[in-house]
C-alpha positions as CSV (number, residue, x, y, z in Angstrom):
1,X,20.0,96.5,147.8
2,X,22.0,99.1,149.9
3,X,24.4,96.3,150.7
4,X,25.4,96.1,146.9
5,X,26.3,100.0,146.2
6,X,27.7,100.8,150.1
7,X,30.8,98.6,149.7
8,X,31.7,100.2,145.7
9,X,31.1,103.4,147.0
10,X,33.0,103.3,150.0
11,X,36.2,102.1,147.9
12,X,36.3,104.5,145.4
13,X,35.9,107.3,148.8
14,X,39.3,104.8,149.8
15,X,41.2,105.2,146.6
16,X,39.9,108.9,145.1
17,X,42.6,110.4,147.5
18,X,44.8,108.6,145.5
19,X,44.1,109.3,142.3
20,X,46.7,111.7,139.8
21,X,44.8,114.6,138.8
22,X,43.9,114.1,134.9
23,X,43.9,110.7,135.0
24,X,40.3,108.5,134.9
25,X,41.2,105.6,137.1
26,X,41.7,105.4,141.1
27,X,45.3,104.8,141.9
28,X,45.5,101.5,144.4
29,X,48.6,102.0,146.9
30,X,52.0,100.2,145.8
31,X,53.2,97.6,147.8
32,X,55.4,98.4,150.7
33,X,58.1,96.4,148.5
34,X,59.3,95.6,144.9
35,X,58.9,92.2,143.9
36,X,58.2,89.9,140.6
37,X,56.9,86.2,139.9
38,X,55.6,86.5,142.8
39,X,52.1,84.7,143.8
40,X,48.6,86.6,144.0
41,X,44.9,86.2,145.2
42,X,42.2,88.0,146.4
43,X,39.3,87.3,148.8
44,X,36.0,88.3,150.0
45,X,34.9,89.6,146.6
46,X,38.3,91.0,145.4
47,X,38.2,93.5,148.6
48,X,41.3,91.5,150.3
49,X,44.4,91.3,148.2
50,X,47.3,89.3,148.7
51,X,50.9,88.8,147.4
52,X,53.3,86.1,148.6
53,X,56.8,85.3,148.1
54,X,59.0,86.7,144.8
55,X,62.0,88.2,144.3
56,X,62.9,91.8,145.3
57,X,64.9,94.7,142.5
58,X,68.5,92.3,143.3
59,X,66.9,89.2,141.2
60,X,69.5,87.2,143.0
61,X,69.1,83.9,144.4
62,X,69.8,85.9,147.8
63,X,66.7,87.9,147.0
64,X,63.9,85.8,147.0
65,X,61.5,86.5,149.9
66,X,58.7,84.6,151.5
67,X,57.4,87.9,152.5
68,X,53.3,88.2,152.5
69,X,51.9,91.8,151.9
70,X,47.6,91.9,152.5
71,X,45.3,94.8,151.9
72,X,42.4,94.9,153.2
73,X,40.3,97.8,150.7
74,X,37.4,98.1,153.2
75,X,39.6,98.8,156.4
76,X,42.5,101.5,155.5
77,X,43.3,100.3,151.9
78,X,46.7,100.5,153.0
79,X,48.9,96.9,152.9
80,X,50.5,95.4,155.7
81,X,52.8,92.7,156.3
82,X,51.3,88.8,156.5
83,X,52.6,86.1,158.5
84,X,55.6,85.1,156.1
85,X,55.3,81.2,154.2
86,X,56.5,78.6,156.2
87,X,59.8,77.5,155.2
88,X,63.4,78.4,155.0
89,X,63.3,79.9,151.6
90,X,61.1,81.6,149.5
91,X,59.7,80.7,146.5
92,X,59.6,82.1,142.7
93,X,56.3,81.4,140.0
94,X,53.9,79.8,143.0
95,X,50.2,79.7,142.1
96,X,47.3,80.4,144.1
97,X,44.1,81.2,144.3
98,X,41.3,82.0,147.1
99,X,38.4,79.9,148.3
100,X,36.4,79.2,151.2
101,X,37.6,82.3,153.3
102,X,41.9,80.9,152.6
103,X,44.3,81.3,150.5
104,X,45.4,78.5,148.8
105,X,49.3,79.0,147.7
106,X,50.5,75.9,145.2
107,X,54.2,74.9,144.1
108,X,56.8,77.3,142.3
109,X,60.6,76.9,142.2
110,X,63.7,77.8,144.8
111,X,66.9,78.9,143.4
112,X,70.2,77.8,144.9
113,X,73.5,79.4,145.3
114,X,74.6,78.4,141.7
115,X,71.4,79.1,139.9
116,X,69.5,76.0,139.9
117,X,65.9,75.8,140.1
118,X,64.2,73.3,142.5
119,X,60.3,72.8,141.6
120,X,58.5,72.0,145.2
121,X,55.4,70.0,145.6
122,X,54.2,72.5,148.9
123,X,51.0,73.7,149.3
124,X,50.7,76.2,151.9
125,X,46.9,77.3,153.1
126,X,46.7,80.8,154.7
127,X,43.4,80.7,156.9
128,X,41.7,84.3,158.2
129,X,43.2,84.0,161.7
130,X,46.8,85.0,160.1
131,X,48.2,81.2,160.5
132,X,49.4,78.9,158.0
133,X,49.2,75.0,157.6
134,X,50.2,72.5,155.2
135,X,48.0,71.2,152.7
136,X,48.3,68.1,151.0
137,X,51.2,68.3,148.5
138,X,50.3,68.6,144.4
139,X,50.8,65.3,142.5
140,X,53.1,66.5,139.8
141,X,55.0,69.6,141.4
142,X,55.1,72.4,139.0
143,X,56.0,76.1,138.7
144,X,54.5,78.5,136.6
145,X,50.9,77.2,136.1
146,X,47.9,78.8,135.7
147,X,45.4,78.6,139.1
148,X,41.7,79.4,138.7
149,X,38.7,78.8,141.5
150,X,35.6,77.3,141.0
151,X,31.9,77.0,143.4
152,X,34.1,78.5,145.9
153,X,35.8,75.1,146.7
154,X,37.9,73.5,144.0
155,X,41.1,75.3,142.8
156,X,42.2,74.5,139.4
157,X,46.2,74.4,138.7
158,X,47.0,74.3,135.5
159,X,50.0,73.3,132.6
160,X,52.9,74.4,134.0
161,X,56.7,73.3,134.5
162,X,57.7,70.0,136.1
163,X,61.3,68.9,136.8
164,X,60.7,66.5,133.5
165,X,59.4,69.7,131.6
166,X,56.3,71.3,130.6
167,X,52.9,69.6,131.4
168,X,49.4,69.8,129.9
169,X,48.5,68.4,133.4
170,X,44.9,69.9,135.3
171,X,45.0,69.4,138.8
172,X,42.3,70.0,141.0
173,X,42.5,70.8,144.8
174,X,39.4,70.0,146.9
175,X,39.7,73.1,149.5
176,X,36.8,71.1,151.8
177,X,38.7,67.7,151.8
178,X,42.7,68.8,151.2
179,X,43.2,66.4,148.3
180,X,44.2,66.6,145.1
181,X,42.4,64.8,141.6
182,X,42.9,65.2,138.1
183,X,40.8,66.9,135.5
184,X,41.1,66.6,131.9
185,X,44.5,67.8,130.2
186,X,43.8,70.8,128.0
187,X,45.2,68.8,124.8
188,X,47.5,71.0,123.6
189,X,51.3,71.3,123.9
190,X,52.7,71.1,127.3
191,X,53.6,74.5,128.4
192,X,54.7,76.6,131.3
193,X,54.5,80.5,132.1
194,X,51.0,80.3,130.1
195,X,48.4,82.5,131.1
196,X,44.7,82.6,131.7
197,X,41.6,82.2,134.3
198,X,38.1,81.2,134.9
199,X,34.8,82.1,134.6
200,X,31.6,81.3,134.7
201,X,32.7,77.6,134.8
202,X,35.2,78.3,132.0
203,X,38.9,77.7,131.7
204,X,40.8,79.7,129.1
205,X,44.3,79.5,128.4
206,X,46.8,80.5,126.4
207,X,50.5,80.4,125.2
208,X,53.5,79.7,127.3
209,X,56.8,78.2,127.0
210,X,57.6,75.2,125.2
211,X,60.9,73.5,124.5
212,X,63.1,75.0,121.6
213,X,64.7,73.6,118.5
214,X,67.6,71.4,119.4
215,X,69.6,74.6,117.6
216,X,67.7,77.2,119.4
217,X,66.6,78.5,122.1
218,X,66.1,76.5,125.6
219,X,61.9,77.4,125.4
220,X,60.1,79.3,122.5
221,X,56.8,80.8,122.9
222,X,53.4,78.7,122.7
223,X,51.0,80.2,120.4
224,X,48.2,78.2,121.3
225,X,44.4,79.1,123.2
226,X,42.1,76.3,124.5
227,X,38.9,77.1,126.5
228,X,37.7,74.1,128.6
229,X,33.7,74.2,129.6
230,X,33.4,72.8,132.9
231,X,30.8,69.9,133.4
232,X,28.3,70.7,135.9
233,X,28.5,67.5,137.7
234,X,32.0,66.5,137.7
235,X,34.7,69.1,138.5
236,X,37.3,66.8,136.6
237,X,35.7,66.9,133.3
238,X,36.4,69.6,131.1
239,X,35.4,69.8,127.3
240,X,38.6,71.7,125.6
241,X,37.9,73.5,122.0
242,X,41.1,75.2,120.5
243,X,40.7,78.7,120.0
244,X,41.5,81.2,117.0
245,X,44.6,83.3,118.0
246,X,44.7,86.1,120.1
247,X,45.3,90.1,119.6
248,X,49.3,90.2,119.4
249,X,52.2,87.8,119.5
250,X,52.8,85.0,121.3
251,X,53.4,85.4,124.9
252,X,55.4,84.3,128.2
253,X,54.7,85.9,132.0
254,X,51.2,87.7,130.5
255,X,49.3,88.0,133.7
256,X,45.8,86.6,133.3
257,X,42.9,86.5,135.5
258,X,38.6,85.7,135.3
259,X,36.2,88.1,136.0
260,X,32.9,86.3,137.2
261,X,30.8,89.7,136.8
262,X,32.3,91.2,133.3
263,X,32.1,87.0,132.3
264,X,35.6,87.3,130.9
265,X,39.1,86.3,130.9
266,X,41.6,89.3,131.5
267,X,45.5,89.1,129.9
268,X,47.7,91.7,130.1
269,X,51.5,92.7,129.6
270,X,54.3,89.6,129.1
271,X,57.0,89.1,126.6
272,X,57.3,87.2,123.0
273,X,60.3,85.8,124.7
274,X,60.6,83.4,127.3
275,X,63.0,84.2,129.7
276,X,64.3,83.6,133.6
277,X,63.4,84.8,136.7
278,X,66.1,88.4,135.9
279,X,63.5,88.9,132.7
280,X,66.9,87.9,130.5
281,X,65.3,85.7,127.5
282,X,66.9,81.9,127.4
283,X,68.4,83.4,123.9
284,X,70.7,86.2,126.0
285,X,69.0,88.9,125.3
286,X,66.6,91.2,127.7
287,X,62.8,90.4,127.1
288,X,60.7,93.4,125.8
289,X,57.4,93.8,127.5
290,X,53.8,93.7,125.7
291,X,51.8,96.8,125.8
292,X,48.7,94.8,124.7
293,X,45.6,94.1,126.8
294,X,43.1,91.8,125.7
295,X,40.5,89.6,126.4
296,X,38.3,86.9,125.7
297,X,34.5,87.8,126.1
298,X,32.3,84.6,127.4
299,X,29.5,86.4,126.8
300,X,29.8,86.3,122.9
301,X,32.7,83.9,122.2
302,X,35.2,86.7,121.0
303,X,38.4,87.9,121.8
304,X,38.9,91.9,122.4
305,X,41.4,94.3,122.4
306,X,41.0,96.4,124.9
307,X,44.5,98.9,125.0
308,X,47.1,98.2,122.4
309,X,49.5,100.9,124.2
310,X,48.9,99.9,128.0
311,X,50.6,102.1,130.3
312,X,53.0,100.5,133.2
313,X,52.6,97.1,131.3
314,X,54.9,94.5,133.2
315,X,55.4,90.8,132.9
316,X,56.0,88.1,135.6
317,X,52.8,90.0,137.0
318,X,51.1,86.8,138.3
319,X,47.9,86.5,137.8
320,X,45.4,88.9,138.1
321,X,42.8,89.7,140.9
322,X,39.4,91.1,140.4
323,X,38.3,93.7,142.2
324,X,35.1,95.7,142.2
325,X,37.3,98.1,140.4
326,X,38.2,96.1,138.1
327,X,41.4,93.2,137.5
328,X,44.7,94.3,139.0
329,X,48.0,92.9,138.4
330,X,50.7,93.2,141.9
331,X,54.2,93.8,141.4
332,X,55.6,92.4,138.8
333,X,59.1,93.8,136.0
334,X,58.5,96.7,133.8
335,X,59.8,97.1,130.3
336,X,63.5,98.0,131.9
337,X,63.2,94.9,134.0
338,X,63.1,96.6,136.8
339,X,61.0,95.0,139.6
340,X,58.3,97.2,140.6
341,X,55.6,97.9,143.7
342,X,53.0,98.9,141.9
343,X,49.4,97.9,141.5
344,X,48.1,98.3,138.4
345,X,44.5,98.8,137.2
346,X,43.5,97.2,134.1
347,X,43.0,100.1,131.7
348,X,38.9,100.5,130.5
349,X,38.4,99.9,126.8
């Protein structure tokens, strides 16, 4: 019993320093740099955080890091710098997701000297001793997917963008055995930049990027939610049910996350616009940020508005990492798409 309030109590005596005067919530540390669409995951209960790769306040092709920042909230809840990702470049809209005491860092793009984007098949695992190794490389490489853990073993990667175009894919990574096998596709339209988590062995999902009109835009939003239940035999079958809309537009770049304890699926931030990695929408024009937080309660089958004027909204947040503080979204562009440090706490309805 002590064991359960020790660890709580002794983060909020980490953070209180921290917190602004006036304000209810503990203020986590930003990271010791600025970067957006970059890849997040947490460990050991939410109390080690990580963020991998992204692009710094240039967004320039030149400006994409492979740079790994790690807090540890029971040591000095102070970040420090990783061992960087292998490779000669860094990458942009990676998943990943932790399980099994590693971080398990999945796909994403690399942007060349003229702009292009590359979608790589890499799977990088990051194990507790501060070393990486390669894992077994996804099937379809994608960018931009949705990543989700479940029994602590089997990493879900989900949707996402392909160098034929958005997928309704589910790919599931076996941490014990590095191999990869597919789950049900959520049936919906293929879609990338979508948003969502899991949860007490439930996926839920929502919008995205699709492709355009052939007189429009390059990718309009995706207005549609699916929740998958989990079978309790077979990690590759999933039972998808559409699901009504939720609170406020259609969105791109929300950052979405489960919570295991609250039993629900976290969203917050993002823009009714798809746009690029500089937050400039594929229509020319600069994408607006959400201030709407929401989520979907497992517990009674409803979605929730939980802020409809959320401060220090962002989007290209990643996805979010519980905490025993609650979700927090890493990094991440602002409403002037200006990359930012911060670490946000989810505000409390």
């Amino acid at each position: 019993m002590r064991r359960r309030w020790f660890f709580p109590f002794l983060l909020l005596l980490l953070l209180c320093v921290r917190t602004v005067r006036g304000q209810e919530q503990p203020q986590f540390p930003a990271m010791p740099a600025a970067v957006s669409s970059n890849a997040t995951a947490s460990l050991k209960g939410g109390f080690d955080l990580f963020s991998m790769m992204g692009v710094g306040p240039k967004k320039s092709w030149n400006d994409v890091t492979n740079q790994v920042y790690v807090m540890h909230l029971t040591h000095s809840a102070k970040w420090h710098t990783g061992q960087p990702v292998p490779g000669v470049a860094g990458r942009l809209g990676a998943a990943a997701a932790g399980a099994k005491g590693q971080v398990v860092l999945m796909g994403g793009y690399v942007v060349d000297g003229q702009g292009e984007e590359i979608t790589v098949p890499d799977v990088n695992v990051y194990i507790e001793q501060r070393r990486w190794y390669r894992g077994k490389d996804i099937p379809v490489a994608v960018d931009r997917a949705v990543a989700g853990v479940s029994h602590d073993r089997f990493v879900y990667l989900i949707g996402g963008r392909s160098k034929n175009g958005p997928v309704n894919h589910v790919q599931v990574y076996d941490v014990e055995k590095d191999s990869w096998s597919e789950a049900t596709p959520f049936p919906g339209t293929p879609a990338f930049g979508l948003a969502g988590g899991l949860a007490d062995d439930t996926i839920v999902v929502v919008d995205g990027a699709k492709p355009g009109p052939t007189d429009g835009p390059r990718y309009v939003a995706s207005d549609e939610c699916w929740l998958g239940k989990m079978d309790k035999k077979d990690p590759n079958k999933i039972e998808w049910t559409r699901l009504p809309a939720h609170p406020g537009a259609a969105r791109f770049g929300i950052a979405g996350g489960g919570s295991d304890k609250d039993r629900k699926i976290f969203f917050f931030g993002g823009t009714s616009t798809p746009h690029d990695y500089k937050g400039v929408s594929y229509d020319g024009k600069p994408a607006e940020v959400s201030a709407i937080t929401f989520a979907y309660d497992l517990r009674h089958s409803r979605w929730e508005t939980i802020s409809d004027n959320s401060a220090e909204s962002r989007l290209d947040g990643s996805g979010l990492q519980d905490t025993p503080l609650g979700p927090v979204v890493l990094g991440g562009m602002a409403n002037n798409q200006g990359v930012t440090a911060r670490v946000t706490l989810l505000p409390k309805k």
